[in-house]
C-alpha positions in Angstrom: 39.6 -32.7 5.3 37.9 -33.8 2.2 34.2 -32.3 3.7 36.0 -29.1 4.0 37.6 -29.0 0.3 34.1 -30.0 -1.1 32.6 -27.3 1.2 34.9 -24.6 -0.4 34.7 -25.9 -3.8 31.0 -26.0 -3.9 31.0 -22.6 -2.2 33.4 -21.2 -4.5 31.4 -22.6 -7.8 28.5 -20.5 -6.2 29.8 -17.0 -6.0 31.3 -17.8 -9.7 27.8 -18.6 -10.8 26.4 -15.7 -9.1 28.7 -13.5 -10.3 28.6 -14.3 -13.9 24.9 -14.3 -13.4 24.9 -10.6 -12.4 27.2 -9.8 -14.9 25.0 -11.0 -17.4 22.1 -8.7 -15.8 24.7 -5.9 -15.8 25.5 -5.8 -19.5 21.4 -6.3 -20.4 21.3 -2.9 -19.5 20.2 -0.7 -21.9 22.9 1.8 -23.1 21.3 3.7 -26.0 23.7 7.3 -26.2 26.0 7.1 -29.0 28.2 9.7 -28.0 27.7 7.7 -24.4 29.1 4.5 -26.1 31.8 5.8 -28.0 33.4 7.4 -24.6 32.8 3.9 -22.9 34.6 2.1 -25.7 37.7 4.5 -25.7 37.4 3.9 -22.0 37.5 0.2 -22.5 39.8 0.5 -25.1 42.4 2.1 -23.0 42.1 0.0 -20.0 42.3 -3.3 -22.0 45.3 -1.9 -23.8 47.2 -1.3 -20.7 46.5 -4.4 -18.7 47.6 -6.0 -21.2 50.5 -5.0 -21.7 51.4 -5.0 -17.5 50.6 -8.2 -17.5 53.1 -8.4 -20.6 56.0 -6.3 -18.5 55.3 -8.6 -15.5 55.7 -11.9 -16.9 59.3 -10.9 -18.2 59.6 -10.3 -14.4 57.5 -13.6 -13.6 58.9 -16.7 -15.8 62.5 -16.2 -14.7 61.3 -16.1 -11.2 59.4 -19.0 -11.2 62.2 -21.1 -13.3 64.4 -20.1 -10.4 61.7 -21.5 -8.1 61.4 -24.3 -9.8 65.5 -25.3 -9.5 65.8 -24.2 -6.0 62.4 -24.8 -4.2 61.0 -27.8 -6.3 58.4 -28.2 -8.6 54.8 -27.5 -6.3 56.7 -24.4 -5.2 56.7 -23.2 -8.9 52.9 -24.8 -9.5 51.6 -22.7 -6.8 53.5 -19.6 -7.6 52.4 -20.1 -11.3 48.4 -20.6 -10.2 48.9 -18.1 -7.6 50.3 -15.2 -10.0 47.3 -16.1 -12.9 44.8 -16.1 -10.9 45.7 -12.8 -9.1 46.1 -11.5 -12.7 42.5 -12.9 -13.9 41.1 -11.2 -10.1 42.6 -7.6 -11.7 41.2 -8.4 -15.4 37.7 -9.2 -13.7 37.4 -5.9 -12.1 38.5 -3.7 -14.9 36.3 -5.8 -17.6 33.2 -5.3 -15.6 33.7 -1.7 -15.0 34.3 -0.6 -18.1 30.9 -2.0 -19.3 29.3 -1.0 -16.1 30.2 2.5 -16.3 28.0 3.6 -19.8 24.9 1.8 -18.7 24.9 3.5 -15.1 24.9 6.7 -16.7 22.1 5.6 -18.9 20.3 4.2 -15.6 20.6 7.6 -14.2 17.7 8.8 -16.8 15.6 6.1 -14.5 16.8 7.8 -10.6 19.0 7.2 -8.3 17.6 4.1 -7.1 17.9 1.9 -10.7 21.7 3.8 -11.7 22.5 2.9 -7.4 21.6 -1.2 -7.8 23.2 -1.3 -11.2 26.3 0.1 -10.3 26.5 -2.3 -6.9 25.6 -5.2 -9.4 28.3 -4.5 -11.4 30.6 -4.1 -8.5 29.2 -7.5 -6.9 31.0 -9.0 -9.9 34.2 -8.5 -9.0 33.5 -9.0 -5.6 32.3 -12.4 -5.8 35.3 -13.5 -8.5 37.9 -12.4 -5.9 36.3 -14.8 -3.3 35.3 -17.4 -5.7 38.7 -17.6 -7.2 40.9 -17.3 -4.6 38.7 -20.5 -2.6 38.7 -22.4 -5.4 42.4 -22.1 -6.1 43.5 -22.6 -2.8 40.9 -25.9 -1.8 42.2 -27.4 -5.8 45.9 -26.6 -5.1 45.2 -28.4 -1.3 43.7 -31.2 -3.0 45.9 -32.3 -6.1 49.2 -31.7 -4.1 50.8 -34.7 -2.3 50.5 -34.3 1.2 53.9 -33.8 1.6 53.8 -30.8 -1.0 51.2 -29.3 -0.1 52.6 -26.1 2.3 55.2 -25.8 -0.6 52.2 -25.4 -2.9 50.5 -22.9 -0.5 53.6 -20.5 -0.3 53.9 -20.7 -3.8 50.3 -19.4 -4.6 50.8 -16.9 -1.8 54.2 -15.5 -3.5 52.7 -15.2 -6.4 49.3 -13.8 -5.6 51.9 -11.5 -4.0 54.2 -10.5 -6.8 51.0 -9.6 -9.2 49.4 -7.6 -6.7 52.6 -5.3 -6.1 52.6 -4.9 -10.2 49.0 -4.3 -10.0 49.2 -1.8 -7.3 51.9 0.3 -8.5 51.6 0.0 -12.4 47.5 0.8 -12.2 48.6 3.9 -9.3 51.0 5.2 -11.0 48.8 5.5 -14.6 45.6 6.6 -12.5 47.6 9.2 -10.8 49.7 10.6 -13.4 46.6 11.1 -15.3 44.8 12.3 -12.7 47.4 14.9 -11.6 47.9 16.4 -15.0 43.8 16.4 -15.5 43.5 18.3 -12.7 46.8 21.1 -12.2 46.0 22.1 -15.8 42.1 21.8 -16.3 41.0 22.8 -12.9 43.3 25.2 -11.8 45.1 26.9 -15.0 42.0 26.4 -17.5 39.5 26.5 -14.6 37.4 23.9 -16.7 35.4 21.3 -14.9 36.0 18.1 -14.0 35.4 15.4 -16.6 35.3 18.5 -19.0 35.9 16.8 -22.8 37.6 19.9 -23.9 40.5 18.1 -21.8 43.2 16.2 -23.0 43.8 14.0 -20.3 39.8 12.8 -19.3 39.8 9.9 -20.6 43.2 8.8 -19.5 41.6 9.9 -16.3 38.8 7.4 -16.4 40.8 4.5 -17.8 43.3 4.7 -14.8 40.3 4.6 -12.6 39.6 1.1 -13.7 43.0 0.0 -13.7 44.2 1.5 -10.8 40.6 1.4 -8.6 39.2 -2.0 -10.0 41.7 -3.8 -11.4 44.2 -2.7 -8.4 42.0 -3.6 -5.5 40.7 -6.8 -6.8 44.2 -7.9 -7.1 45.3 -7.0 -4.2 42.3 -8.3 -2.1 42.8 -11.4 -4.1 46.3 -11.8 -2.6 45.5 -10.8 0.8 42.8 -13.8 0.8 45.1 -16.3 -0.7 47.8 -14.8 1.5 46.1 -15.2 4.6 44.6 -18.4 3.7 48.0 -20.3 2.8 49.5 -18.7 6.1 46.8 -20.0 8.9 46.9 -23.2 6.7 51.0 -23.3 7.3 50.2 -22.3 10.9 47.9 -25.1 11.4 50.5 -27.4 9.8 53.0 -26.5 12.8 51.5 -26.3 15.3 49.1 -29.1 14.9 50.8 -31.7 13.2 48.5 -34.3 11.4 45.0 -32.6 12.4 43.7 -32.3 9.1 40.1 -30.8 10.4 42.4 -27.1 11.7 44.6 -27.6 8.3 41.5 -26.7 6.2 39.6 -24.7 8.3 40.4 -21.2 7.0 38.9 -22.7 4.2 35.6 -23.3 6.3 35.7 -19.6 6.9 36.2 -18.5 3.6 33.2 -20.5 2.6 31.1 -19.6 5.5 31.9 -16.2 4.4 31.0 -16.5 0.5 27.5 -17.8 1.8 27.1 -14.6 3.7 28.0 -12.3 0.7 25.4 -14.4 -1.4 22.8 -13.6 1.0 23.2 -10.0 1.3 24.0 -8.4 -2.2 20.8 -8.9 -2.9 19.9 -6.7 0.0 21.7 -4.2 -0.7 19.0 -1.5 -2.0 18.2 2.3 -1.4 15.2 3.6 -0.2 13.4 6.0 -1.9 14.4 10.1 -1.4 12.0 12.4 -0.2 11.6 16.1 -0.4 15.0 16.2 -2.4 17.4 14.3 -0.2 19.6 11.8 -1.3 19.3 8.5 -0.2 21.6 6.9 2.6 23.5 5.1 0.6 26.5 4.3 3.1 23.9 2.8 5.3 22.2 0.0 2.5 26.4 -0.9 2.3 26.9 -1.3 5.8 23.4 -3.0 6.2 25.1 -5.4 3.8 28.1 -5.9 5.0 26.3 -6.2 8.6 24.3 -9.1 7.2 27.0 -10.8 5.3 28.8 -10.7 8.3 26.1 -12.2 10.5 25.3 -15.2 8.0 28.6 -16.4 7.8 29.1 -16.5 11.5 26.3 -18.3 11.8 26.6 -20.6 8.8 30.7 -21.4 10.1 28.8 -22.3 14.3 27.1 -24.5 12.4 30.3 -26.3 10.7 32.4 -26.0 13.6 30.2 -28.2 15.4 31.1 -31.0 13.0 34.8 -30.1 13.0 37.4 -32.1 15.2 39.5 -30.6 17.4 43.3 -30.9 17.6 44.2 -33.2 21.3 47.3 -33.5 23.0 49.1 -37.0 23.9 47.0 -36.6 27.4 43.6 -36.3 24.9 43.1 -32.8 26.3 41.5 -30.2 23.2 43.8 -27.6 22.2 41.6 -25.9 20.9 38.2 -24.8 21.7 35.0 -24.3 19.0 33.8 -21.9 20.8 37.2 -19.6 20.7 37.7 -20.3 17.3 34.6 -18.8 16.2 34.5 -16.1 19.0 38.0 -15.0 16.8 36.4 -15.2 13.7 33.6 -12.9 15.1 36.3 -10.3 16.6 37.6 -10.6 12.5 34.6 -9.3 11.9 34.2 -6.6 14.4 37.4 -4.9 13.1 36.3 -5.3 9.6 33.3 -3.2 10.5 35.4 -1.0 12.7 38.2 -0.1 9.9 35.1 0.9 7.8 33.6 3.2 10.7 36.9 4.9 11.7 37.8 5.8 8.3 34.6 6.6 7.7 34.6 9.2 9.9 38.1 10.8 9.1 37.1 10.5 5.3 33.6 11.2 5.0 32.3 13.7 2.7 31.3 15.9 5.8 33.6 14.5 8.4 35.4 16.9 10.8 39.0 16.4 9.6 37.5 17.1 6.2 35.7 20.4 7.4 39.0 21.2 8.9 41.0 20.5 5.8 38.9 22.8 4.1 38.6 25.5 6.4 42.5 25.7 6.6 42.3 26.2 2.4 40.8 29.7 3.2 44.8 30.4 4.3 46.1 29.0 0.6 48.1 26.3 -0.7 50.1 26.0 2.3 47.7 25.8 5.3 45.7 23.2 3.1 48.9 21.4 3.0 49.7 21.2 6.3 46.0 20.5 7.5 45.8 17.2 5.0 49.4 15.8 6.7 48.4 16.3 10.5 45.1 14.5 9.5 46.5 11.7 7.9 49.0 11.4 10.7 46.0 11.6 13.4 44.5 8.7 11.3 46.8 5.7 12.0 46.1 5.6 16.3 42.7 4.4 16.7 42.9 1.7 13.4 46.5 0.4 15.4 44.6 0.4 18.6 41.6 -1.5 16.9 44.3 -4.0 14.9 46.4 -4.4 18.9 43.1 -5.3 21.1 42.5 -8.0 18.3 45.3 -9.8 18.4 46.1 -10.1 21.9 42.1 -10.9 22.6 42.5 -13.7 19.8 46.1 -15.0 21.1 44.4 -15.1 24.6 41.4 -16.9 23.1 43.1 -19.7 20.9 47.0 -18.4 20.8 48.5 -17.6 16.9 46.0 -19.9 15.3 43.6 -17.6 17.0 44.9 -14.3 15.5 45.4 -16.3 11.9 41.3 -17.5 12.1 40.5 -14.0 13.2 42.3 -12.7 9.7 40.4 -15.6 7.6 37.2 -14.2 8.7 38.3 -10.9 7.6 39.0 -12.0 4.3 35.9 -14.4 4.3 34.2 -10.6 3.7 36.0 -9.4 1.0 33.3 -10.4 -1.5 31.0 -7.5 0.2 33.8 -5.2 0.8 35.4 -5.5 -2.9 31.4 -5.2 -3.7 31.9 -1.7 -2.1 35.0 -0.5 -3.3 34.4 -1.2 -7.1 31.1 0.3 -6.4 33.4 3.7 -6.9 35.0 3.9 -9.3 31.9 2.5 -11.7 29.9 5.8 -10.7 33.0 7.8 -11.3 33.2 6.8 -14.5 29.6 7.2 -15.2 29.5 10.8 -14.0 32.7 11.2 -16.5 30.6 9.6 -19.3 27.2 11.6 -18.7 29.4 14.9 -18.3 31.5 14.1 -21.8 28.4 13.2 -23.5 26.5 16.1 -22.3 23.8 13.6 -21.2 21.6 16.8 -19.2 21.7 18.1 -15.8 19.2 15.6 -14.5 21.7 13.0 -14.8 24.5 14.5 -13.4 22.1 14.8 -10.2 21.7 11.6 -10.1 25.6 10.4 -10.9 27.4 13.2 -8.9 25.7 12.0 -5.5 26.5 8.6 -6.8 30.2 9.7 -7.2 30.4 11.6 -3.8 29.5 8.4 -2.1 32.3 6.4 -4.0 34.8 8.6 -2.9 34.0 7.4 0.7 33.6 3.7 -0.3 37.2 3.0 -1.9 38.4 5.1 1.2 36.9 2.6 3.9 37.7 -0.4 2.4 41.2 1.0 2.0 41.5 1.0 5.4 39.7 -2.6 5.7 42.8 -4.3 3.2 45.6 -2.4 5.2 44.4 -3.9 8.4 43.9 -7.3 7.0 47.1 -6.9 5.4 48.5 -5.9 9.1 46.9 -9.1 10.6 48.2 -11.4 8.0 51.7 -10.0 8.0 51.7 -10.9 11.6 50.4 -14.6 10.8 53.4 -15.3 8.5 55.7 -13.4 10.5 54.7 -16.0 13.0 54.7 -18.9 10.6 58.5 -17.9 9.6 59.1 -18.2 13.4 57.6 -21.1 14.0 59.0 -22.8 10.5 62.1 -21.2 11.0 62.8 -23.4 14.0 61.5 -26.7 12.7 63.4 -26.2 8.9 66.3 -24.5 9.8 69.3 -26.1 10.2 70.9 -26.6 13.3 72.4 -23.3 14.5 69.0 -22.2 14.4 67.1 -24.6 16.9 65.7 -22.1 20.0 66.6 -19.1 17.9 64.8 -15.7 19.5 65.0 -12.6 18.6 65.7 -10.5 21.3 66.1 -6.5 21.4 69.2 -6.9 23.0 70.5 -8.9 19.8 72.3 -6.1 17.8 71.2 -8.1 14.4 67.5 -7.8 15.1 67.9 -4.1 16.2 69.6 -3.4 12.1 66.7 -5.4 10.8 64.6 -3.7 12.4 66.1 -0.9 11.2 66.1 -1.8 7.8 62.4 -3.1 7.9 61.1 0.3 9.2 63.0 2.2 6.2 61.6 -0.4 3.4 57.9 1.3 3.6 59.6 4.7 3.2 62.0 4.1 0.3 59.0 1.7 -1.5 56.4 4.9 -1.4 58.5 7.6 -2.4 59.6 5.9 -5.6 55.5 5.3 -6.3 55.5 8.8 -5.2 58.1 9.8 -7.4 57.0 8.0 -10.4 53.2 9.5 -10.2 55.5 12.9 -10.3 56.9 11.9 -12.9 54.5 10.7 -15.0 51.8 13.4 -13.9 54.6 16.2 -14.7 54.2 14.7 -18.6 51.0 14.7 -18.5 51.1 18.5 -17.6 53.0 19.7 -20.1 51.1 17.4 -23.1 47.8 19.1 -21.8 49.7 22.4 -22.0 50.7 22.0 -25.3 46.8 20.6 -26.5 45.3 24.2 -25.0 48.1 26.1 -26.4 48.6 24.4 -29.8 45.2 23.4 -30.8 43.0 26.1 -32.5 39.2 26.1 -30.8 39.8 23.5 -28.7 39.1 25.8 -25.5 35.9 27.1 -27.1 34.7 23.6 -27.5 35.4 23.8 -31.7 37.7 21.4 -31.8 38.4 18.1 -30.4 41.8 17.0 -28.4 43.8 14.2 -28.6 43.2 12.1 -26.1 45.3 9.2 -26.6 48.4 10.7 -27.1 47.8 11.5 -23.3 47.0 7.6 -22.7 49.9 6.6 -24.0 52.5 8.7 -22.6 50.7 7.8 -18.6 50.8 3.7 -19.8 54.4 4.0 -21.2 55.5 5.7 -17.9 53.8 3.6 -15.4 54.9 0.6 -16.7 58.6 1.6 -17.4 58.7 3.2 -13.4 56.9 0.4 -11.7 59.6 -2.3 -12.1 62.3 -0.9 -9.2 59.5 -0.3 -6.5 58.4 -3.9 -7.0 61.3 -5.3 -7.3 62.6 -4.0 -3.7 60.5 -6.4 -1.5 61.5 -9.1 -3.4 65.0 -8.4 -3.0 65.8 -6.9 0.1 65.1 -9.8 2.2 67.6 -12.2 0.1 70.2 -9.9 0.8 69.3 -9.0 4.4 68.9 -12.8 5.3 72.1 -14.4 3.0 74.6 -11.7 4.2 73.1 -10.5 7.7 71.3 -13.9 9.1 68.1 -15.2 10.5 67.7 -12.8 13.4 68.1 -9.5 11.2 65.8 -11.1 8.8 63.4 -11.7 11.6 64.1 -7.8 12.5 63.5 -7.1 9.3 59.9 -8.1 8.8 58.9 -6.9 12.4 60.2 -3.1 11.7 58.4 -3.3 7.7 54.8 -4.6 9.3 54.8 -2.2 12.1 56.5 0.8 9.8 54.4 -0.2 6.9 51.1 0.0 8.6 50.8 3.3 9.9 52.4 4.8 6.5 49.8 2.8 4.6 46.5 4.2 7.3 48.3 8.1 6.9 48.5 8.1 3.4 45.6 6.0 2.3 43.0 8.4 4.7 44.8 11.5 4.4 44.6 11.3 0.8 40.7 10.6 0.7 40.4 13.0 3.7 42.1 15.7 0.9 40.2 14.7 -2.2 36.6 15.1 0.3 37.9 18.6 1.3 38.0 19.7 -2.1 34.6 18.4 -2.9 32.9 19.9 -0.2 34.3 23.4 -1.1 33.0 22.3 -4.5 29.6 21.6 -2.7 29.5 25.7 -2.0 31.5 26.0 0.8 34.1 28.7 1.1 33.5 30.7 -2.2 32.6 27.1 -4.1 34.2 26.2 -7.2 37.0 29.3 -9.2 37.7 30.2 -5.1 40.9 30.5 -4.5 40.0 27.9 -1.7 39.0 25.8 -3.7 42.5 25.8 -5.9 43.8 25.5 -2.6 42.0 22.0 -2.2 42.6 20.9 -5.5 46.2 21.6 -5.1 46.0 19.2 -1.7 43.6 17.3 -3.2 46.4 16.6 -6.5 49.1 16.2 -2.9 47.1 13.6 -1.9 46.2 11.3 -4.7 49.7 9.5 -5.1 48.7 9.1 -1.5 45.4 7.5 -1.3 45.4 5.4 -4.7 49.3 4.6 -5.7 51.8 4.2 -2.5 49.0 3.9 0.5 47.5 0.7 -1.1 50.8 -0.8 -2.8 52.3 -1.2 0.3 49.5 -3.6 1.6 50.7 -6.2 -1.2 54.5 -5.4 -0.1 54.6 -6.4 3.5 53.2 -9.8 2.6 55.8 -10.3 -0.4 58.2 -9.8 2.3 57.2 -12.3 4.8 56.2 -14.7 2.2 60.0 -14.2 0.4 61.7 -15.0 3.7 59.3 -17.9 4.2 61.1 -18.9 1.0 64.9 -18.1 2.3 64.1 -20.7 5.7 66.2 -23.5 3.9 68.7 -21.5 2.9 69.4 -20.1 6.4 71.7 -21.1 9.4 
């Protein structure tokens, strides 16, 4: 086991290295526009203020939880959840540092073409990428090493609960500010003042462009931190079970997540754009997959080559359990689904995608048929991704049983270095196009940034869809891992426990689990409403209040709009979070094992499809409206087009707030009843 630690270790001081290298590139980058600068530091200034102060509204949530921890669970519990919840927190501070000073000096970049303001803004999402990896190996392989043998799957679901509890804050407090501002930006600017977007004269723009940070950048690198350590910690604790003392299948999702840091390191750099010709814009969708096709590749490769040297598990006959070969042929159907999540929501959310077309075709009808177009798509959305999610767990069970399905997840998350790579990709280039348009940087930019843009839209849509179904696979390794632990922890009433559909206390949790999903998203939903509806009528008063400010002769006041979306989000994002944490105490203390074990079933496969419909019906809706935008339908002022900005407003709560927050809740789910097991029976 120690060759495996070192392995990770060394791997994860490499993508640290690398990353702070490339930040260091990014923030050489000329950024000469003073009006430019000042934007970026209100920007910056904004998103700093409001992190801060989350992570400041979380810790009173945090400390008491981890004192309980500590009296109840013992004292590696509480050193993992303490690790687990700061580095998740440092993950989210990454991404929202390194976009803020991205954003300024992409826009500058865009003066050079698309190719220069393209590599700088993947750079600067490379960052983040590689600090989710390298933090999230280096925490898990240090927390494996300094804890006593004995501790050490305390440790692991420590870290994992409170990678967990972060991310949920993280999700909904950056959703519900991004959102709020977004929707109030929009319903007023757009369609009342019929002003562009990004338009300074707007009171709510910059509010707009900090919550893309903290909700896009900051959100998604916490959560995709969580998901690794999650997933890590929980084919760890599978390994534990079911193969008592073989230290080599203990710390090989470690392996994997090392094998897959070498492949990131090998394809950012080759990651580039060719040049355009006669006008076009360059592929860029193509250099990410490229990327992420060569990332993928390497570390398969790179993890043959240390399975080879890896011992594998024997029975008392000295028959293998387990076979090399199925190991990595899991890993590689891990990454055949990552690649296949991308393509499938690819094709429902790309910027000329058919349900897109669709979307915006019904907007010719009004409000209404837009409305109904957006739902039946994101609906449509969820059957192929569970089909894809299905085939690869019972081909990896088949393969190398639960362990199979848990390595299979690993090598999911061994990828999230390129994929996070992708996603933050987005919302620098938003911001940039916010920035150029503000500072009235000249046409010539904005043809380079608004392309740029286009494409991000489609990138934090894809890799969406890649964290909900490695969020699905890993809520179905710990579900497993409560089974399995369950009946070697529990006390004795609960040796040979099953949970069969017969059983009328699995049928009310499963009942219960399926509405968890449902009551979780329409409080995010509900708080984005609420928060967006203030923003509203503070934008209303600005244009109504505010001599000249409509003919560009006076300026508004933007942070009165900043702080009503950061008071709101963090006041309205404590009860959503708090329901996965307590729902399965009370389920499992008053109901019992089995309906906790229905419980968890009904939330993973409930909170899967809710998560696929909302996450790619929203960015299918926000694509419709730019591609009337684009000239379709009348163009921009049409009354299709406030049509699509009306489903486009629907589905943003959707896409960035309650789609993605749920990914982080159906693991603090399984990992809270992992936590209950001694407490049961």
């Amino acid at each position: 086991m120690f060759t495996s630690l070192l392995a990770a270790i060394v791997a994860a001081g490499a993508a640290l290295f690398m990353g702070f290298r490339l930040y260091q590139k990014v923030l050489s980058a000329p950024a000469n526009s003073p009006r430019a600068l000042e934007i970026s530091a209100a920007i910056r200034t904004g998103a700093e203020a409001f992190l801060g102060r989350q992570y400041r509204t979380v810790a009173t949530v945090g400390v008491p939880i981890g004192i309980v921890l500590l009296i109840f669970t013992g004292f590696w519990t509480a050193v993992g959840f303490a690790i687990g919840a700061c580095a998740s927190a440092a993950a989210g501070f990454v991404g929202m540092n390194v976009s803020v000073r991205a954003n300024v000096r992409v826009a500058e970049a865009a003066k050079s073409g698309f190719q220069r303001a393209f590599g700088l803004s993947f750079e600067g999402g490379a960052v983040t990428g590689l600090m989710v990896v390298g933090l999230g190996l280096l925490a898990l392989a240090l927390l494996t090493w300094i804890a006593p043998s004995a501790k050490s799957t305390d440790a692991l679901i420590g870290l994992a609960f409170g990678g967990s509890l972060i991310s949920v804050f993280a999700r909904l407090g950056g959703g519900i500010f991004t959102k709020g501002a977004d929707v109030g930006a929009d319903l007023v600017g757009k369609v009342e003042a019929n002003i562009p977007e990004d338009d300074p004269r707007n009171p709510a723009v910059i509010a707009d462009n900090v919550g893309d940070n903290v909700g896009d950048c900051a959100g998604m690198a916490a959560d995709l931190f969580e998901t690794y350590g999650v997933t890590a910690a929980a084919a760890m604790l599978l390994a534990h079970i079911l193969y008592p003392g073989s230290h080599a299948m203990f710390a090989y999702p470690l392996l994997v997540g090392a094998a897959g840091i070498v492949g990131t390191l090998v394809a950012v750099p080759m990651v580039k754009v060719e040049p355009a010709t006669g006008g076009r814009v360059p592929n860029v969708m193509a250099a990410m997959y490229r990327g992420l096709g060569i990332a993928s590749l390497v570390s398969l490769v790179v993890l043959a080559i240390a399975t080879a040297f890896v011992s594998m598990p024997v029975d008392e006959a000295g028959e293998a359990m387990l076979s090399g070969w199925a190991l990595l042929g899991c890993a590689a159907v891990g990454s055949l689904v990552t690649g296949a999540m991308m393509w499938i929501t690819d094709v429902y959310t790309g910027s000329s995608a058919k349900p897109v077309v669709r979307i915006a075709d019904a907007s010719r009808g009004g409000h209404a048929t837009n409305i109904i177009s957006g739902l039946a798509v994101g609906m449509q959305s969820t059957v192929v991704p569970v089909v894809v999610i299905v085939m690869a767990m019972l081909l990896c069970h088949h393969m190398a049983g639960l362990y199979g399905v848990a390595t299979a997840a690993m090598s999911m998350l061994s990828l999230a270095g390129i994929v996070v790579a992708i996603d933050a990709y987005g919302p620098i280039t938003d911001n940039a196009g916010g920035i150029a348009e503000m500072a009235e940087m000249g046409e010539e930019v904005r043809a380079v940034t608004d392309p740029l843009d286009a494409v991000g839209n489609t990138t934090k849509a894809v890799t969406k869809g890649y964290a909900i179904a490695s969020a699905g696979l890993a809520a179905v390794v710990l579900f497993a891992t409560f089974i399995e632990d369950l009946q070697r922890l529990g006390g004795e009433s609960l040796r040979g426990i099953s949970f069969d559909l017969s059983n009328t206390s699995v049928l009310a949790g499963l009942f219960l689990g399926a509405v968890i999903p449902f009551v979780f998203a329409s409080l995010a939903m509900e708080a984005v409403g609420r928060a967006g509806g203030k923003v509203v009528d503070e934008v209303r008063r600005q244009f109504r209040e505010i001599p000249g400010l409509m003919e560009g002769k006076a300026a508004p006041d933007y942070r009165t709009c900043v702080d009503i979306v950061t008071a709101e989000a963090l006041r309205l994002m404590v009860a959503p979070a708090l329901i996965p944490a307590v729902i399965p105490v009370v389920v499992g203390l008053f109901l019992g094992a089995q309906a906790l074990g229905g419980l968890l079933i009904g939330s993973i496969v409930s909170g899967i499809c809710v998560a696929i419909s909302m996450t790619t019906g929203g960015a299918a809706w926000d694509n419709a409206k730019k591609y009337i935008e684009s000239g379709a339908h009348g163009g921009k002022g049409s009354d299709a087009h406030k049509a699509a900005v009306t489903g486009d407003t629907v589905g943003d709560p959707y896409k960035d707030t309650a789609g993605p927050a749920i990914n982080p809740m159906l693991k603090l789910v399984n990992i809270v009843a992992l936590l209950l097991i001694p407490f049961l029976g």
